[in-house]
N, C-alpha and C positions, 0 to 999 in steps of 0.2 A: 163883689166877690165874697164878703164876709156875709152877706145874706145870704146867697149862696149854700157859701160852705155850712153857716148854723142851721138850713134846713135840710142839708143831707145827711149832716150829722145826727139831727133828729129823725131821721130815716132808720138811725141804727138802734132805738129803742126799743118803744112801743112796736111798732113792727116788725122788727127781727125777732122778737122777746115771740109776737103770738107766729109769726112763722117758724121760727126753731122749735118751740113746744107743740104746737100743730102739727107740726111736721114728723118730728118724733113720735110723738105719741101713734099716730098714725101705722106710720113703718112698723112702729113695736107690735101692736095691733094686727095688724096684716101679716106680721111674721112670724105672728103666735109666739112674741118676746123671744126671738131667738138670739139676742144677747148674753141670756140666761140659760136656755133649753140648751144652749150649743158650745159654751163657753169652755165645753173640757175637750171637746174638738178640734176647738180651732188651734191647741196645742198638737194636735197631732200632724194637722194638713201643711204648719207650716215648718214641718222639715219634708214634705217633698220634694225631689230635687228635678231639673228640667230631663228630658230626654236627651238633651243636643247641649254641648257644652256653652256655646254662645248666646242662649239663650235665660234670663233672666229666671233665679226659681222665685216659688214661693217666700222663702224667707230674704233673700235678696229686694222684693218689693217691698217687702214689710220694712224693710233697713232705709229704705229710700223714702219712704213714708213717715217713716220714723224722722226720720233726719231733720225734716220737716218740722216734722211737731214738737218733736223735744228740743224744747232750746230756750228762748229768751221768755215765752210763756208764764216756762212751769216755774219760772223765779220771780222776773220783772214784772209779769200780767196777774200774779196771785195775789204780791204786794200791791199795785194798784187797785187792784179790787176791793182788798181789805182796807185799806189804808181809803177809801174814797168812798166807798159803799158799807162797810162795815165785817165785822167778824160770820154776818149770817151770808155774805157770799160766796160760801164756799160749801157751804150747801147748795145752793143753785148753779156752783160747779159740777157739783155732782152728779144732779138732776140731769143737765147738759151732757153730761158724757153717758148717763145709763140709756136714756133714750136716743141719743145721739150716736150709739152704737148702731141702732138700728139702721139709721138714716146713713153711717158709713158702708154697713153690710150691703143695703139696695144700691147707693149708689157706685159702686165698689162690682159687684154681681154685673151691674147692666154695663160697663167700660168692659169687663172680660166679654161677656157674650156679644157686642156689637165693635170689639176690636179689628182693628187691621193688621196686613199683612205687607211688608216694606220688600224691596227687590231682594236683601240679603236673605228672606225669608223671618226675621225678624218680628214681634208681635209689637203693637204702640197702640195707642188710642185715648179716650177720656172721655169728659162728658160732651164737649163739641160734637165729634162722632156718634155718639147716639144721642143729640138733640137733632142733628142731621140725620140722621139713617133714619129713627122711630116715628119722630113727630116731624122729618121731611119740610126744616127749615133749614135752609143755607144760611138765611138772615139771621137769625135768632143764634144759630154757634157760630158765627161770627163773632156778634156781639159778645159773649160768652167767653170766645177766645182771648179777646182783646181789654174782659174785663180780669182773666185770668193775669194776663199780660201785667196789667195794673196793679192788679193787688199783691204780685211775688216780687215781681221789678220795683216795686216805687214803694205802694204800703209797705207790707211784711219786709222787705229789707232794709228798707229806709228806716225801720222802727226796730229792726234787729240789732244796725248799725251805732242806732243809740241808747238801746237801751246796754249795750256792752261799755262803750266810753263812760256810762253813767254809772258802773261801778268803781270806775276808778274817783267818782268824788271825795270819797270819804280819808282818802292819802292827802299826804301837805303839801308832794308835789302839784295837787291839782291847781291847776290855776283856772278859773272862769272865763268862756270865750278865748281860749289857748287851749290848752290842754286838749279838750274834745276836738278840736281841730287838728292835732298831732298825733290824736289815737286815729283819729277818722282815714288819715291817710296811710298810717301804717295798717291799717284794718284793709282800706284797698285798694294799697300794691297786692296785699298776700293773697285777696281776693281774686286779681286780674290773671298776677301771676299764677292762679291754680287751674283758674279756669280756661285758660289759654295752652294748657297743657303741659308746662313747665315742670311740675313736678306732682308726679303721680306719687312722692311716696311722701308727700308731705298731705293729699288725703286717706291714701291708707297709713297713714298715722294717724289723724284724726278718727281715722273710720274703728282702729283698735282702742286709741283712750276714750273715746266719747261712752261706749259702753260701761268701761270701767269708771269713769268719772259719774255714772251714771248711778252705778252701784252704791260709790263712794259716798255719792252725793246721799242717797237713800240710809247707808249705816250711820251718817255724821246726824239725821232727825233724827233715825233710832236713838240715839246716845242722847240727844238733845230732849227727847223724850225723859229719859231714865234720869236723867239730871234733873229734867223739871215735872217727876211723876206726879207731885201734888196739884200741880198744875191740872192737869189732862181733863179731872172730873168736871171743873169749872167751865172750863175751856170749851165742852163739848156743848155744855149748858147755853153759852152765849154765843154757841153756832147757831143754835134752832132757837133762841130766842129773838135774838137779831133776824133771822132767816123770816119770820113770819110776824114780826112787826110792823102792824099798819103804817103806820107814819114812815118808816123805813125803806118800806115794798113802792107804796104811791106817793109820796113825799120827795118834788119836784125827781120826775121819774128819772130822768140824763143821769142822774148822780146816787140815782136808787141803788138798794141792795141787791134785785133781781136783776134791774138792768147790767149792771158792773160784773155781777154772776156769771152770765147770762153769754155776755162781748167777751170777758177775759177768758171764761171756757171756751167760747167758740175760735177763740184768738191761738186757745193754746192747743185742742184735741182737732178744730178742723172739720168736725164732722157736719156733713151737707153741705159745703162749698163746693165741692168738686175737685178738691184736688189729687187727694190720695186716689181716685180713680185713673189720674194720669202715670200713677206709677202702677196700679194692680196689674192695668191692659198690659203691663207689658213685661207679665209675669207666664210662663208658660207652665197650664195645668190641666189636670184630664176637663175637669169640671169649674165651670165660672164662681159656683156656690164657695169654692173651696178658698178665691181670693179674696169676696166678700167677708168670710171668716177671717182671714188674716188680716184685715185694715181696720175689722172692729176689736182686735186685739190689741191694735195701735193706739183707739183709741183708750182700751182700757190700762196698758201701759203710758200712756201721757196724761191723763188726769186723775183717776183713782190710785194710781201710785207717785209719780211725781210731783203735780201740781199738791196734791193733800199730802206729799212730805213737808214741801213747801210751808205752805200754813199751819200744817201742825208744830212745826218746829219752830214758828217767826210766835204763833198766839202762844205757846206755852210756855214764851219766854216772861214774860210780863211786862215786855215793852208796847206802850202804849201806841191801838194803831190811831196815826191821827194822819191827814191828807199833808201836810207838810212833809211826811215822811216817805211817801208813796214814789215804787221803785225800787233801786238798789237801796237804799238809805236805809228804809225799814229792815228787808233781810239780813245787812251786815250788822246792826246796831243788834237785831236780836242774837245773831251768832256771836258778834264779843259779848255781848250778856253772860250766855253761856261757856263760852269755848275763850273769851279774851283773846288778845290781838288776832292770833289765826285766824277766827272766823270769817272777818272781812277778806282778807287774802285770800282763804279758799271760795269764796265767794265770786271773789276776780275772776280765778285761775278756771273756775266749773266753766264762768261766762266765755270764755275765750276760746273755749273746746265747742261749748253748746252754740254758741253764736254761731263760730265761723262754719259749723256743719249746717245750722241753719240758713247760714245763708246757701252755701251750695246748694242742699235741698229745695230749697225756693228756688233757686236760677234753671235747675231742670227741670222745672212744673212752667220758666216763663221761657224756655225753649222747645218746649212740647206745646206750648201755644202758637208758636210763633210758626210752627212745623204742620201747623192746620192754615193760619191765615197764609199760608205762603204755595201749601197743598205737596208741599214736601218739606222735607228738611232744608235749613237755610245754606246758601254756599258758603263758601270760604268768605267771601268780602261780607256779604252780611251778616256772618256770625258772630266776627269782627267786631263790625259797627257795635249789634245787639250787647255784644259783650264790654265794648268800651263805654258803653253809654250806661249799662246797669255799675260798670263801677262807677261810676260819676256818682251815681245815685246813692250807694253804699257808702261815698266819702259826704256829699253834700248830708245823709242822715244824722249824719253824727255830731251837728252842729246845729239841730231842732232844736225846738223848745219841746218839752213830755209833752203837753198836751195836744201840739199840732201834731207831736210824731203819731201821739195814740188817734188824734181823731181823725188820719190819711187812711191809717191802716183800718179802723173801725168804719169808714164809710166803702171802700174799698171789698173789705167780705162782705159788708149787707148785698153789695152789688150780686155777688157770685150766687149769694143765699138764694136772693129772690128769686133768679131763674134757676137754678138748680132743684130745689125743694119742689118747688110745683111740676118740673117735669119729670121728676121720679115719679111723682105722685101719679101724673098721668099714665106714665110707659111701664109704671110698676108691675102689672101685672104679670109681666114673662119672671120679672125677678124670682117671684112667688112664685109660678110654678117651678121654677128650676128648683128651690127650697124644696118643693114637696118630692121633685124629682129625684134629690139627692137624701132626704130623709128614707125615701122607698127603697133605693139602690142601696143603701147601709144597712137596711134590719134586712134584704138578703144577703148583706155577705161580701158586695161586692166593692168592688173599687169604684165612686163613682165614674161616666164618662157620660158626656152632654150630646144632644143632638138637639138642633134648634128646631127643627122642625116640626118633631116631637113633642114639644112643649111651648106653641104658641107663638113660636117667631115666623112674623108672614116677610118678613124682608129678604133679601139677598146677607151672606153672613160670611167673613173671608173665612170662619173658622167654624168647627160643631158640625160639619155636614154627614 
């Protein structure tokens, strides 16, 4: 099993590293960089609101998407990176999310145009349903489904679960092998208890401070900034020096600069796994191009703003990053640097907002999986099961070792990557034109609205006709 596992685990390098770059760079290519060309757009499309009240808007998927990616990432996955890879991965953060933008927009595009249509009249879908509908494999979004299943249920929470208990190390109440076992299950009860419906206003609580905490979170670098302005010149220095360092980039690659870059941005933005596509389908809009645009906004909101408040505010502290400290450890130690005792406290306090939305987020990406292998949504007894068994999982994370939590969750997206990125790549083509089709419909004037027929969809489509 430990052979095993160190060879999937090296599945998440060198290969993901030339598939995520490839892959990008591609999309970006093909879509005449519309990351950039469109970027003051996509503020506009997503205050769209639905027709029909019941029906999910544009900025409602972007929230859902969001929910997702902003969380344990943009704190616990920068420190590690830094702290294990060095100060120049965070430039191959960035890298990750400007191309990676791309690769959100197509995959994001093709879920709205090959969505479905549920009894209540409702919009769902993902990447399953157009690996099924386009490229007319049952087998293959299966697989897909059930690798989706894996990586929200078991990876991404199980590594949510600890990377939250793991802020509480740096308190004297912590005790070693206790502690994390007593956050773990108060972590989920609150989990089960939300998800089971108990209380709706304890996630519209979350769902109103998480934004503010977000804000918060973003004013408290600023000031960390301003306190450590001498810093800043240096700092940027030994981003791009570390960043393009031989020995650092190829120099046993698992623990490289790129690779660490590379995982902890794809960990924290998501983009070309396929998941933010399971929240766009089921977003209701005239035109598919328009929720493409909003999920690449997600991603520019989770890594060029969050994850780089992150590191700017941990490197300008002048605490040194060294792999001992990788995690929470690092970010609070640079914030009482700065800010003293607070810092770690608000630290906590970010993690317990950001966590616990992230986990919700993930459970409805691994119930929208489960809502394809089943060919409907699950009953009352099996959502049940589904749902008591992801808490299990959420309490047994919390009691990981870092390195197994991160390497479940890191072998776990390669999975998603590999089949996802190459079949965009294939079925891309409608994406693109529906781009050009909504570029055209804008310089006349008009609102876009989609017809697939029109632009290259030879399939049957429940929606666009």
């Amino acid at each position: 099993m430990q052979t095993i596992y160190n060879f999937l685990l090296e599945l998440t390098n060198w290969p993901l590293a030339i598939v995520l770059i490839a892959g990008g760079l591609y999309f970006t290519l093909r879509t005449g960089f519309v990351q950039l060309r469109l970027l003051k757009e996509t503020l506009k499309v997503v205050k769209e609101r639905p027709t029909e009240k019941e029906n999910i808007s544009s900025f409602g998927a972007l929230m859902i998407s969001t929910a997702s990616r902003v969380g344990t990432g943009n704190i616990i996955g920068v420190s590690v990176a830094i702290c294990a890879g060095g100060p120049g991965a965070v430039f191959w953060m960035w890298l990750t999310a400007l191309i990676g933008g791309a690769s959100a927009f197509v995959e994001s595009t093709l879920a709205q145009i090959y969505k479905k249509r549920d009894a209540a009249g409702r919009c769902y879908g993902g990447p399953s349903f157009y690996i099924e509908t386009a490229c007319r494999s049952k087998f293959l979004a299966m697989i897909f489904a059930l690798a989706l299943i894996f990586t929200y249920g078991v990876g991404y929470n199980m590594l949510a679960s600890y990377n939250l208990q793991s802020t509480f190390e740096v308190f004297s109440f912590y005790k070693q092998g206790v502690t994390s076992w007593i956050i773990g299950g108060i972590i989920a009860a609150l989990f089960l208890f939300t998800i089971l419906g108990g209380s709706r206003r304890l996630v519209k609580l979350t769902g109103v401070l998480v934004p503010f905490m977000g804000v918060g979170y973003i004013l408290l670098a600023l000031t960390a900034l301003v306190f450590n302005i001498r810093e800043i010149p240096e700092m940027f220095v030994v981003i791009f020096r570390s960043a393009f360092d031989f020995k650092a980039i190829f120099g046993g690659f698992a623990g490289s600069v790129l690779a660490l870059g590379l995982k902890r941005g794809l960990y924290s933005n998501e983009a070309g796994i396929g998941s933010a596509p399971n929240a766009a389908a089921s977003a209701e809009v005239s035109h598919p191009v328009k929720q493409g645009l909003v999920q690449m906004l997600s991603v520019f909101i989770d890594t060029n703003i969050l994850c780089t408040a992150t590191a700017l505010m941990c490197l300008s502290s002048g605490i040194p990053a060294v792999a001992g400290l990788k995690g929470a450890p690092y970010v609070q130690m640079a914030l009482k640097q700065t800010f003293g005792t607070v810092g770690p406290v608000f630290i906590a306090v970010a993690m317990i907002f950001f966590a616990f939305t992230t986990l919700l987020g993930n459970f409805y990406y691994v119930e929208n999986g489960f809502a394809y292998v089943f060919g409907r949504r699950p009953g009352k007894v099996s959502l049940f099961i589904i749902r008591i068994v992801g808490t299990l999982l959420v309490f047994i994370g919390a009691g990981l070792q870092i390195d197994i939590a991160w390497g479940i969750a890191d072998i776990a997206q390669c999975i998603l990557a590999f089949i996802n990125i190459p079949v965009c790549a294939i079925i891309g083509g409608v994406a693109y034109l529906a781009l050009k089709d909504y570029v055209r419909q804008k310089k006349e004037g008009l609102d876009p609205v989609y017809i697939a027929r029109d632009n290259g969809v030879k399939q049957e489509t429940d929606y666009w006709k």
